[in-house]
PyMOL Python script that loads the backbone (N, CA, C, O; Angstrom):
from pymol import cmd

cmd.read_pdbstr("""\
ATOM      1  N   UNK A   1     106.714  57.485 -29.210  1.00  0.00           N
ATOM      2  CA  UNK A   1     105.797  56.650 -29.968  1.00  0.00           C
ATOM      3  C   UNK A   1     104.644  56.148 -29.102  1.00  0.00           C
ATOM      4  O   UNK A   1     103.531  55.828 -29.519  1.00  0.00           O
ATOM      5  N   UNK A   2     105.152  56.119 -27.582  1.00  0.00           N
ATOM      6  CA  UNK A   2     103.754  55.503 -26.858  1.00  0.00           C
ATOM      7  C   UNK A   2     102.696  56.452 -26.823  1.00  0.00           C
ATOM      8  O   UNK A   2     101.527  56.102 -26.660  1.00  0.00           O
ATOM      9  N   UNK A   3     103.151  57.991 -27.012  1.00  0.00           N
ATOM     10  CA  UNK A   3     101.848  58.853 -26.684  1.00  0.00           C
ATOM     11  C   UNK A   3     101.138  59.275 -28.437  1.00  0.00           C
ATOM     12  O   UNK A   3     100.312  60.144 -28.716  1.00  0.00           O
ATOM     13  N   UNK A   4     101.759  58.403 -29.254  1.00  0.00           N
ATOM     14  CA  UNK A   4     101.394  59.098 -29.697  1.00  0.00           C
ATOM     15  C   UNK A   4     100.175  57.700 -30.411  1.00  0.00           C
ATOM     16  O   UNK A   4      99.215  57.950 -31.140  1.00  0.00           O
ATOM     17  N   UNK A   5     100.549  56.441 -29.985  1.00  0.00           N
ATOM     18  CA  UNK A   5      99.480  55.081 -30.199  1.00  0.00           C
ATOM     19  C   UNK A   5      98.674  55.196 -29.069  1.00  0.00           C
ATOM     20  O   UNK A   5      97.586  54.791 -29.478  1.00  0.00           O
ATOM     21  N   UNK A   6      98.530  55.524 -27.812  1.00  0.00           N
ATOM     22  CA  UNK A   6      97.697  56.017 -27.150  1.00  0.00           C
ATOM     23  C   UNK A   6      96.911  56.890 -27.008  1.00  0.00           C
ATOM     24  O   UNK A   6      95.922  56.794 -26.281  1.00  0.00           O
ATOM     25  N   UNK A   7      97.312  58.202 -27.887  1.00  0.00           N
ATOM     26  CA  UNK A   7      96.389  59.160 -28.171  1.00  0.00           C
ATOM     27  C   UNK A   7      95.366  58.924 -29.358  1.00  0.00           C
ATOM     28  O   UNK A   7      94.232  59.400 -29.406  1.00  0.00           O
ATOM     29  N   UNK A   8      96.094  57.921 -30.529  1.00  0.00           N
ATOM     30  CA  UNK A   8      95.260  56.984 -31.572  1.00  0.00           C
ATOM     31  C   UNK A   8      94.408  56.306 -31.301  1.00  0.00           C
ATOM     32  O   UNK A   8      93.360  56.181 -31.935  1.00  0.00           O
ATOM     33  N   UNK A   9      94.825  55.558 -29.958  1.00  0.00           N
ATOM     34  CA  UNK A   9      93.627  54.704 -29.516  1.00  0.00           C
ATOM     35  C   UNK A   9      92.964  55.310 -28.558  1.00  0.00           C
ATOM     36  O   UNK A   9      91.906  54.689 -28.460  1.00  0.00           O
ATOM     37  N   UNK A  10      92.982  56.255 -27.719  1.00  0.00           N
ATOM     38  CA  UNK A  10      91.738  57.156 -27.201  1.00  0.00           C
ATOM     39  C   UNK A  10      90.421  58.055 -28.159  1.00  0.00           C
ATOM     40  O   UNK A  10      89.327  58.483 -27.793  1.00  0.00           O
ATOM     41  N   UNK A  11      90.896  58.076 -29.074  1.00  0.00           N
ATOM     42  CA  UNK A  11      90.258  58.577 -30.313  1.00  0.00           C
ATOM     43  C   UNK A  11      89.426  57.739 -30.729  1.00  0.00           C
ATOM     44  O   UNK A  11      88.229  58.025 -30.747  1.00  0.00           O
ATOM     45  N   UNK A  12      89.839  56.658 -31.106  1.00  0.00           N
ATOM     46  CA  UNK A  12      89.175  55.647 -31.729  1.00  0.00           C
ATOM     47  C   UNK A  12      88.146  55.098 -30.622  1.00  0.00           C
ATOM     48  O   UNK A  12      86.959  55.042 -30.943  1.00  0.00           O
ATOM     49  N   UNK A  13      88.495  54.734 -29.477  1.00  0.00           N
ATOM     50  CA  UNK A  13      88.114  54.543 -28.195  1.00  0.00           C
ATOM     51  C   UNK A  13      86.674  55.358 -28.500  1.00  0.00           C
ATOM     52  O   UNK A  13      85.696  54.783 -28.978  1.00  0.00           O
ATOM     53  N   UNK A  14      86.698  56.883 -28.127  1.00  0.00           N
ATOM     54  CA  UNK A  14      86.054  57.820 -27.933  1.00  0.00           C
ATOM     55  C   UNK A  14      84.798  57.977 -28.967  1.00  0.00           C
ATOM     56  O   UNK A  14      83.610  58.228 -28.763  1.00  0.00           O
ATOM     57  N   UNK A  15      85.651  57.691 -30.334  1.00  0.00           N
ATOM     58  CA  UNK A  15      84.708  57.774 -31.193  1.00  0.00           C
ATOM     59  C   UNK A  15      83.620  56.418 -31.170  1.00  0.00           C
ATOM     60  O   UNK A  15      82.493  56.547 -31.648  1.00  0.00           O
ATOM     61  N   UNK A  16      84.114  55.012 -30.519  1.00  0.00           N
ATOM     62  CA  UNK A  16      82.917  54.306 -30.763  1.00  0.00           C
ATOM     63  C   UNK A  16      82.075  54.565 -29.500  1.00  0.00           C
ATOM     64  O   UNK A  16      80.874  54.495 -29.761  1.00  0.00           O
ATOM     65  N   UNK A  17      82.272  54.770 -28.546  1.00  0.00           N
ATOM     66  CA  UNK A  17      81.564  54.627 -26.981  1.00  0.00           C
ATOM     67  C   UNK A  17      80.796  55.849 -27.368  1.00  0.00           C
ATOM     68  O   UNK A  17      79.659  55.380 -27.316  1.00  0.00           O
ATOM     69  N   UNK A  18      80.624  57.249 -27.762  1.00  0.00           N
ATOM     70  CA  UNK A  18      79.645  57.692 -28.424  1.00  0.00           C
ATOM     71  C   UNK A  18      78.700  57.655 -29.738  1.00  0.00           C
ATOM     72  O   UNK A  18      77.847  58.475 -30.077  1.00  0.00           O
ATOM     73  N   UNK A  19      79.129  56.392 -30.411  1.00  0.00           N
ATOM     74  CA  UNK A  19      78.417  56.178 -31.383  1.00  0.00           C
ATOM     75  C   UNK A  19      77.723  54.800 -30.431  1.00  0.00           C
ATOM     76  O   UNK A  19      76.541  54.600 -30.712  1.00  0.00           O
ATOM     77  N   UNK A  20      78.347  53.798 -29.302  1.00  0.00           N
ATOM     78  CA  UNK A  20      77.623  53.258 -28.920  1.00  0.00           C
ATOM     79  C   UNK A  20      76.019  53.333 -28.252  1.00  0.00           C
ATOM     80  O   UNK A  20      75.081  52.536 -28.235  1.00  0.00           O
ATOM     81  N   UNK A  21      76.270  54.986 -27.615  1.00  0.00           N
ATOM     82  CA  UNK A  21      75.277  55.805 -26.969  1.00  0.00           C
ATOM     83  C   UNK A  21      74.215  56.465 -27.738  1.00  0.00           C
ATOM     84  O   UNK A  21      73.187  56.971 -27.287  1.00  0.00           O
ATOM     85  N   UNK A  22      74.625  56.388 -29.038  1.00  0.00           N
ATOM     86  CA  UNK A  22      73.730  57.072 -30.212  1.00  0.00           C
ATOM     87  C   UNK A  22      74.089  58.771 -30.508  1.00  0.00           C
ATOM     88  O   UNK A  22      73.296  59.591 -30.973  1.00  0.00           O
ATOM     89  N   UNK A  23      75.305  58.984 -30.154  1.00  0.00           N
ATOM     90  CA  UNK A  23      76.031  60.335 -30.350  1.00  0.00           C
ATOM     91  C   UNK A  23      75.564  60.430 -31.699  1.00  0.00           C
ATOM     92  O   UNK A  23      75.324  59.478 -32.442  1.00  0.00           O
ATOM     93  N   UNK A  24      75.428  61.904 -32.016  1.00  0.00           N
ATOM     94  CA  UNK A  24      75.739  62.862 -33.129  1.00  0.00           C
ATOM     95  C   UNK A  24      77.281  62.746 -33.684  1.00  0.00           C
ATOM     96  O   UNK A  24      78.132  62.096 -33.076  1.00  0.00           O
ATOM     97  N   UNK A  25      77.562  63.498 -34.993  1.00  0.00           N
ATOM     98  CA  UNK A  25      78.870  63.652 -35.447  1.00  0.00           C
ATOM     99  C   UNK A  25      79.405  64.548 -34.365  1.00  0.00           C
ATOM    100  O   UNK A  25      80.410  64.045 -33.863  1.00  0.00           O
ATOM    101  N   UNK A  26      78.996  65.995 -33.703  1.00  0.00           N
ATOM    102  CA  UNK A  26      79.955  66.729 -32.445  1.00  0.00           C
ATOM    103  C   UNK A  26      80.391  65.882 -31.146  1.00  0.00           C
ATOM    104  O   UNK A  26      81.379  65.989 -30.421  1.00  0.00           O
ATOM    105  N   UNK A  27      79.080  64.829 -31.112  1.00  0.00           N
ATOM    106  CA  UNK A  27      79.112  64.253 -29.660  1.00  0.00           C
ATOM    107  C   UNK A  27      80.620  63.073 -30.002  1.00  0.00           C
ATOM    108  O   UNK A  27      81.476  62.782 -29.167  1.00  0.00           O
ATOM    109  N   UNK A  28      80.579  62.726 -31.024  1.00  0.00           N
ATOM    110  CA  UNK A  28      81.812  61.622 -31.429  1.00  0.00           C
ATOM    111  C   UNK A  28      82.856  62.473 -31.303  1.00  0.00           C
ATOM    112  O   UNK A  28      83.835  61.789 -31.005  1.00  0.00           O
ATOM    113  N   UNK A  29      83.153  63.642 -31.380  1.00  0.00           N
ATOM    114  CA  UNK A  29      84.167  64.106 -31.986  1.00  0.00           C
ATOM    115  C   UNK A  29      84.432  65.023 -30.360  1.00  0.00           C
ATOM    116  O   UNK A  29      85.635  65.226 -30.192  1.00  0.00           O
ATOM    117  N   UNK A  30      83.684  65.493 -29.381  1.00  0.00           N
ATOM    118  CA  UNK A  30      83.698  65.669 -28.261  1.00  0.00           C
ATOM    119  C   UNK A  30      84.365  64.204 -27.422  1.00  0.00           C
ATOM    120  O   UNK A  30      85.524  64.111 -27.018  1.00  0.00           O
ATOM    121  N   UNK A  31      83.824  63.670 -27.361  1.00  0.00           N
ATOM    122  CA  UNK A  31      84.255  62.092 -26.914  1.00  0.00           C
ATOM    123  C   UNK A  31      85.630  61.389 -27.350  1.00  0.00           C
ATOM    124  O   UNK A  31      86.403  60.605 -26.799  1.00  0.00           O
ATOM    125  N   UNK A  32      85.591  61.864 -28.271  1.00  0.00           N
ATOM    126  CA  UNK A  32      86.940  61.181 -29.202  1.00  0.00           C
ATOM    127  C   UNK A  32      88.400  62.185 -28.663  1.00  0.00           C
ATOM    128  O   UNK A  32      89.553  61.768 -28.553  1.00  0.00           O
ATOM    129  N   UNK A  33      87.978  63.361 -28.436  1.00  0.00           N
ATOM    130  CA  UNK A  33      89.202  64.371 -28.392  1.00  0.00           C
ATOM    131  C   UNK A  33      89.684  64.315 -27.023  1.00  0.00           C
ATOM    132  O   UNK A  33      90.866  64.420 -26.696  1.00  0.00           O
ATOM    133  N   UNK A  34      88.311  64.077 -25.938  1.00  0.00           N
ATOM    134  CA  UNK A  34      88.732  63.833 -24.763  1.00  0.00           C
ATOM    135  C   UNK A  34      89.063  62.643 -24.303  1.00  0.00           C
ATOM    136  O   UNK A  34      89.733  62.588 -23.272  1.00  0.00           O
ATOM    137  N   UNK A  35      88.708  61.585 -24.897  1.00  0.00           N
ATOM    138  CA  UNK A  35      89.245  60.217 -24.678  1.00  0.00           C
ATOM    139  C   UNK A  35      90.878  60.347 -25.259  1.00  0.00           C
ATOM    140  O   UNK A  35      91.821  59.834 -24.657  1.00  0.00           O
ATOM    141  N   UNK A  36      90.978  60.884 -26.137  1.00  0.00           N
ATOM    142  CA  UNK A  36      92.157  60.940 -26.286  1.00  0.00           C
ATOM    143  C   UNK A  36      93.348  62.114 -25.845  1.00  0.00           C
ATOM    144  O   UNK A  36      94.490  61.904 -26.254  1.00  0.00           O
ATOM    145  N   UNK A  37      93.165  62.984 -25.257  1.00  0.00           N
ATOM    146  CA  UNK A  37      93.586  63.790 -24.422  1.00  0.00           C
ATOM    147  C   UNK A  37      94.259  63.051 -22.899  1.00  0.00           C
ATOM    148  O   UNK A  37      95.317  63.332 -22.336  1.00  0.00           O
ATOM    149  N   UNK A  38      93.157  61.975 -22.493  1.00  0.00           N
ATOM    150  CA  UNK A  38      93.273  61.620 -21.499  1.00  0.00           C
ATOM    151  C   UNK A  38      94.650  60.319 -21.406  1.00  0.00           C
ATOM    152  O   UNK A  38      95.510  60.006 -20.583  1.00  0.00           O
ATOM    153  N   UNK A  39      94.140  59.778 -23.006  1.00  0.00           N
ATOM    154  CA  UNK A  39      95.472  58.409 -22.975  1.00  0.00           C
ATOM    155  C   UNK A  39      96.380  59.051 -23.486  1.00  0.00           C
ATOM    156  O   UNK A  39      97.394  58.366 -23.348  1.00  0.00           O
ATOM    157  N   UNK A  40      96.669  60.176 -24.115  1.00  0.00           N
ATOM    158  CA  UNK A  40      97.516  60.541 -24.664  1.00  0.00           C
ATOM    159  C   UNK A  40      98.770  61.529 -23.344  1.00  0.00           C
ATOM    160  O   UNK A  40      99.939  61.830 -23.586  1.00  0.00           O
ATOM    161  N   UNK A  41      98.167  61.753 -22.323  1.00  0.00           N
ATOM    162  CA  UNK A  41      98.649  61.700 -20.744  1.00  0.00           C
ATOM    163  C   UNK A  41      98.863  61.016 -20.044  1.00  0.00           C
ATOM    164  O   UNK A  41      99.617  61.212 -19.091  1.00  0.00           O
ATOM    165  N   UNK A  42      98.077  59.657 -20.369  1.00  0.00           N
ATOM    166  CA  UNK A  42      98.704  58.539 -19.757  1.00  0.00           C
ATOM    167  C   UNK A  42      99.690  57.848 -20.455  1.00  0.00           C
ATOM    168  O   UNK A  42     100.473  57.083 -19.892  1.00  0.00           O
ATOM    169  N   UNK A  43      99.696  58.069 -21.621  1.00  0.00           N
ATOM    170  CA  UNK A  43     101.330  57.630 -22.700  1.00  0.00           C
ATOM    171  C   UNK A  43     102.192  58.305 -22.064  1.00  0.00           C
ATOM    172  O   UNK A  43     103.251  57.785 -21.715  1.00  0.00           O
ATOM    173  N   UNK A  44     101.840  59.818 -21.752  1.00  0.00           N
ATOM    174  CA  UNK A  44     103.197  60.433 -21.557  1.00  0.00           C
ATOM    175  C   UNK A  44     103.812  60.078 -20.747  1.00  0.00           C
ATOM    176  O   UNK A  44     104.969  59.719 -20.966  1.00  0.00           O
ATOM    177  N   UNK A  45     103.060  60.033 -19.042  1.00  0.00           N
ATOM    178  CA  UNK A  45     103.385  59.417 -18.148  1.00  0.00           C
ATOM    179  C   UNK A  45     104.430  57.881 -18.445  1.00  0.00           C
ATOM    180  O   UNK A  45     105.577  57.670 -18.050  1.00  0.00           O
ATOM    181  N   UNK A  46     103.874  57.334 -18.954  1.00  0.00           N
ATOM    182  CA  UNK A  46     104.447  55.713 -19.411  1.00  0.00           C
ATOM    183  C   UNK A  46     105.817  56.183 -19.883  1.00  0.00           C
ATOM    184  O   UNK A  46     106.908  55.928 -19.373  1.00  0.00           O
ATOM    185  N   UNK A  47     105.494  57.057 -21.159  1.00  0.00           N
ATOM    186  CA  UNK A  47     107.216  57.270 -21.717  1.00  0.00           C
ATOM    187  C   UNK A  47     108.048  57.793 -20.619  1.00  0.00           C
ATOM    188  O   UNK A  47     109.153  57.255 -20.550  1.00  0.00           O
ATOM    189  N   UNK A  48     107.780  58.774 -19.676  1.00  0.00           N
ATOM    190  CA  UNK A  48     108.518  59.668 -18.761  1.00  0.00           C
ATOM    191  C   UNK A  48     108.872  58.145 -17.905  1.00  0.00           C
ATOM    192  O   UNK A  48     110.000  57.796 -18.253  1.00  0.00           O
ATOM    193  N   UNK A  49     108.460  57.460 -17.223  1.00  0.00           N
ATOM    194  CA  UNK A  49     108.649  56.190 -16.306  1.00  0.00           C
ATOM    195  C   UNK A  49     109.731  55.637 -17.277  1.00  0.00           C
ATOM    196  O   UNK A  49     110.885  55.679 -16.852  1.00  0.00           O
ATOM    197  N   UNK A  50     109.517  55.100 -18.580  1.00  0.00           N
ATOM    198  CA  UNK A  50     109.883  54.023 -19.054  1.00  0.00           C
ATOM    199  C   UNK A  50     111.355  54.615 -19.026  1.00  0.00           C
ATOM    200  O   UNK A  50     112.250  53.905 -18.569  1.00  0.00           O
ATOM    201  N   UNK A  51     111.683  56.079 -19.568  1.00  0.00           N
ATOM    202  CA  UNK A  51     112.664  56.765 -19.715  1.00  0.00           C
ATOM    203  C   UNK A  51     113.642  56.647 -18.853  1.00  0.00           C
ATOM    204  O   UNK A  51     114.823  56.386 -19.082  1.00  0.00           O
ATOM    205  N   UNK A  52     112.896  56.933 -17.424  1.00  0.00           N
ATOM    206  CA  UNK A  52     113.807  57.224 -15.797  1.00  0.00           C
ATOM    207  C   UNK A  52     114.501  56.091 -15.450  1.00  0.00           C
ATOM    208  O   UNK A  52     115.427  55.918 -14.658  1.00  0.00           O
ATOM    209  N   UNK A  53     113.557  54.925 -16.589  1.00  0.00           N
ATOM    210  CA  UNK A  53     114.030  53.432 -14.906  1.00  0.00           C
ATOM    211  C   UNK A  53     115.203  52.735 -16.148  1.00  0.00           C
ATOM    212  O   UNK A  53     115.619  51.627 -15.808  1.00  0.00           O
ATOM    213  N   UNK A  54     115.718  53.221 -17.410  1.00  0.00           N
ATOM    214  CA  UNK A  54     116.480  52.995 -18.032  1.00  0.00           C
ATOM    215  C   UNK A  54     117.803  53.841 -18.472  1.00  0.00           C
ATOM    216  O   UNK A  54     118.613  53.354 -19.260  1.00  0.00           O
TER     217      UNK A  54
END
""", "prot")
cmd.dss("prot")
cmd.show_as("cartoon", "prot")
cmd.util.cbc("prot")
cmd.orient("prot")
C-alpha cells in the first residue's frame, strides 16, 4: 500500500510542478510519470525496510 500512495502522490506532485512552470498537457504527463516512478521506488524501498525490521 505504501508504493502504491506514493506513486499517487508523485503523480499528482508531477502534475502540478509542471503546470506550475506553464507545461503543456505532454509536459504534465512527462513530469507526472517521472515524479512518480521516482516515489513509487522510494515506497518500495520503505515497504522492503519496513518488512525486514519486523
Amino acid at each position: 500500500m505504501i508504493v502504491i500512495a506514493c506513486a499517487v502522490i508523485g503523480f499528482a506532485l508531477g502534475w502540478v510542478r509542471a503546470g506550475r512552470i506553464g507545461g503543456d498537457q505532454k509536459d504534465r504527463v512527462q513530469w507526472a510519470l517521472a515524479h512518480m516512478l521516482a516515489l513509487g521506488l522510494l515506497g518500495l524501498f520503505a515497504t522492503l525496510i519496513i518488512a525486514r525490521m519486523a
